[in-house]
C-alpha positions as CSV (number, residue, x, y, z in Angstrom):
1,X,-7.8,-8.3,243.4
2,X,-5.1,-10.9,242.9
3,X,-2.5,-11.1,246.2
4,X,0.6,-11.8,244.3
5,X,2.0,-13.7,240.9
6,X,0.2,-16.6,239.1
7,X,2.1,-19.5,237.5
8,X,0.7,-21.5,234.3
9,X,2.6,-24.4,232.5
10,X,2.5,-24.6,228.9
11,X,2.0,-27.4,226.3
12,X,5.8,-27.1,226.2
13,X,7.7,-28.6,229.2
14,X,8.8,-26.3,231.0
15,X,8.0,-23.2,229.5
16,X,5.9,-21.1,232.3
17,X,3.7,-18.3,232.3
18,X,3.4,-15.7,234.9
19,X,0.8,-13.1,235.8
20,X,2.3,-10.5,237.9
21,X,1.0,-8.0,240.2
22,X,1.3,-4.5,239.6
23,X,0.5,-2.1,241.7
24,X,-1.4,1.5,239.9
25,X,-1.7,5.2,241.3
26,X,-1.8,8.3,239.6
27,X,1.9,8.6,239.4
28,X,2.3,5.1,237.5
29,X,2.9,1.2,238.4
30,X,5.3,-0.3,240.4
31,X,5.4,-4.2,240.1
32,X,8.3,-6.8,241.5
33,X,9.3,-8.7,237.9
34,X,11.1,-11.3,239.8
35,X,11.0,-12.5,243.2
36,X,12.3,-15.5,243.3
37,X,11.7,-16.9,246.8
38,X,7.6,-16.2,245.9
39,X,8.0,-17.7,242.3
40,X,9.9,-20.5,243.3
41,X,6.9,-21.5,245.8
42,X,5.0,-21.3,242.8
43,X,6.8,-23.7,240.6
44,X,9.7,-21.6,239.2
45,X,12.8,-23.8,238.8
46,X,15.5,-22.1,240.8
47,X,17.2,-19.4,238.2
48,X,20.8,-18.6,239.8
49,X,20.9,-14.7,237.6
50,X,24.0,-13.9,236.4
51,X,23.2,-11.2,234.0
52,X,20.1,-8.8,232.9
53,X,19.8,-8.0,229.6
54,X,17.6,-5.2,228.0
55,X,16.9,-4.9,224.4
56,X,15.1,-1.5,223.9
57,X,13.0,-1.1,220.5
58,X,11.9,2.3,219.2
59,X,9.3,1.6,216.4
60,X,6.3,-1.1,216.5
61,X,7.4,-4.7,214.9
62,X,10.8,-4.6,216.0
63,X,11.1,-8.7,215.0
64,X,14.0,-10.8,216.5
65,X,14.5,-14.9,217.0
66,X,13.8,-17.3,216.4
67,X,17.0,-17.7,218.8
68,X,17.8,-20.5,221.6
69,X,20.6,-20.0,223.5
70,X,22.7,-22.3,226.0
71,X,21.1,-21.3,229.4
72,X,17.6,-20.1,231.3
73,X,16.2,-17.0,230.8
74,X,12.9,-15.3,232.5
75,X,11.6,-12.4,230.4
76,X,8.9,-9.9,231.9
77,X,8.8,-6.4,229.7
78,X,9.9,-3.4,231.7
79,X,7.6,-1.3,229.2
80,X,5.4,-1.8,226.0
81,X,4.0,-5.2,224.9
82,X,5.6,-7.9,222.8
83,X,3.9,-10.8,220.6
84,X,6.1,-13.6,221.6
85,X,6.8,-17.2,219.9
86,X,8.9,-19.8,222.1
87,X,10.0,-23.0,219.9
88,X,11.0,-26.1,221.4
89,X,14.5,-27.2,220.1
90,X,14.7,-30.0,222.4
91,X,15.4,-33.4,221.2
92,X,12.0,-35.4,221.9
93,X,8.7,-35.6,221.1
94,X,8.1,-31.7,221.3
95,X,10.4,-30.5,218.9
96,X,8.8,-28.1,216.9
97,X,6.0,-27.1,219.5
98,X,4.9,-23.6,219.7
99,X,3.7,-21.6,222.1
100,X,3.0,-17.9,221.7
101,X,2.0,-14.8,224.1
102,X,1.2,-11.2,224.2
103,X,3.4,-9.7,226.8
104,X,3.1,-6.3,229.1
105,X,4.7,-5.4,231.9
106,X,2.1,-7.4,233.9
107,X,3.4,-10.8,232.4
108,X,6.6,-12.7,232.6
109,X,7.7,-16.1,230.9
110,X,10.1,-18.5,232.0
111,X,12.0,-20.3,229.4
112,X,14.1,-23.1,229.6
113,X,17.6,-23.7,227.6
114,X,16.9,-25.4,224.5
115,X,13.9,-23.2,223.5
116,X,14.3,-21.1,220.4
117,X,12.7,-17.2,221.5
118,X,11.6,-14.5,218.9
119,X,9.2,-11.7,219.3
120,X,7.6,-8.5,218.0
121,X,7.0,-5.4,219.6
122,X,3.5,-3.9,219.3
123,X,4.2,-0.8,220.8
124,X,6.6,1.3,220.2
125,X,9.5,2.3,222.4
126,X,9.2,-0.9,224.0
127,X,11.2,-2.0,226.8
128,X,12.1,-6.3,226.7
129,X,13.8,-6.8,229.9
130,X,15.3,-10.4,230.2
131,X,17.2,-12.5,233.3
132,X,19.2,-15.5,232.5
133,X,21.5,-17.3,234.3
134,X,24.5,-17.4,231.9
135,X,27.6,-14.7,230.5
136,X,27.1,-14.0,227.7
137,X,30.3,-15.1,225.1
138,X,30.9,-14.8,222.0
139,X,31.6,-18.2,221.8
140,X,28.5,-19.2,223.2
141,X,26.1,-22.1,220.6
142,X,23.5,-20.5,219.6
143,X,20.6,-22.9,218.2
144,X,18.9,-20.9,215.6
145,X,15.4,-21.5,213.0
146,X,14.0,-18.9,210.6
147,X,11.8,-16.6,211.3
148,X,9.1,-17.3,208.6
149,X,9.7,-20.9,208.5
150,X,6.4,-22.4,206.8
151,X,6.3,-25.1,208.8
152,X,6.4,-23.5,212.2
153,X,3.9,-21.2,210.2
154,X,4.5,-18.1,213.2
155,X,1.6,-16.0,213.0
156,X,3.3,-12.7,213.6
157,X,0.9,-9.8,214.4
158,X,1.4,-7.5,211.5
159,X,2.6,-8.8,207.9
160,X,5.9,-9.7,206.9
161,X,6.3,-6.2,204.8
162,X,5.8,-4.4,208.3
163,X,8.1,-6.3,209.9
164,X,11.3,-4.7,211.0
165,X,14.0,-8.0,211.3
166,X,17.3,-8.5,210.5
167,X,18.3,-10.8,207.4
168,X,20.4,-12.5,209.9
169,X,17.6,-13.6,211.6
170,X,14.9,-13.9,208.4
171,X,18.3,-16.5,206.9
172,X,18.4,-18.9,209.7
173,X,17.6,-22.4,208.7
174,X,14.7,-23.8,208.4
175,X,13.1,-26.1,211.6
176,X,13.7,-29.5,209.2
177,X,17.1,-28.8,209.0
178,X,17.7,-28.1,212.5
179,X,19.5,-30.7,214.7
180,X,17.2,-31.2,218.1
181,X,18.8,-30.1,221.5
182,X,20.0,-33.0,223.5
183,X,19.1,-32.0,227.1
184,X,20.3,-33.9,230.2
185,X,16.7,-33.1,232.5
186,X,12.9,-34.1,232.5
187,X,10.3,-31.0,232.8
188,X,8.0,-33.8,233.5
């Protein structure tokens, strides 16, 4: 029986997986998504939360990203399960390195400003819960790569004709036309 959350790093600096612990009884789960004192001991950077958002998705593959926004976020589903791509934007040696994960309720990813996000619901009425530690604005620079971007090659769960996307999203550019994210710290 595991006594509390697990932290793995990635292949991408930074970028952290958790295992949570959720607790089961006839009535349902209960689990703590974010503690921060415990994760912190664990290896979490601090993440100072300034806003939660929640993007609810009715019908399975709901598809959104590939997106990377200007702060830190930590994402943990409140219900359903998500296929998940993280891209690294970052000016370095890693740009273009993908990670992916299926996400429930009993997982949580930490990802650090300058990677590009997506994912695709599996279930439906799925829940995506995420914590960052910027406002929103609407002036806010968005870094942004298509979501069927041949080289990135994302292997989404379901084919592209089951998709549900926006063409916002499916018109991003394309990774080689992307200008890396200069970023002022070392994952290291």
């Amino acid at each position: 029986m595991m006594t509390g959350p697990t932290l793995t790093e990635t292949s991408i600096p930074g970028l952290l997986h958790v295992e949570l612990q959720v607790f089961d009884d006839g009535r349902g789960w209960f689990k703590e998504s974010f503690q921060a004192e415990k994760l912190e001991k664990l290896g979490l950077p601090h993440l100072e939360v300034v806003q939660n958002n929640v993007s609810f998705n009715a019908e399975v593959g709901v598809t959104r990203g590939i997106h990377a926004e200007p702060w830190d976020k930590y994402i943990s589903p409140a219900y359903g399960k998500v296929f998940t791509a993280i891209v690294d934007l970052r000016e370095g040696p890693g740009f273009g390195r993908m990670e992916t994960f299926e996400l429930t309720p009993r997982q949580g990813i930490y990802v650090p400003r300058g990677c590009g996000n997506s994912f695709c619901t599996l279930e439906p009425n799925t829940v995506y819960n995420y914590l960052v530690n910027a406002h929103w604005s609407p002036d806010a620079k968005y870094t942004l790569v298509n979501l069927f971007d041949p080289q990135l090659n994302v292997p989404w769960p379901l084919p592209k004709d089951q998709l549900i996307y926006s063409e916002k999203d499916a018109g991003h550019p394309m990774l080689e036309n992307v200008a890396p994210i200069r970023v002022d710290w070392d994952f290291a």
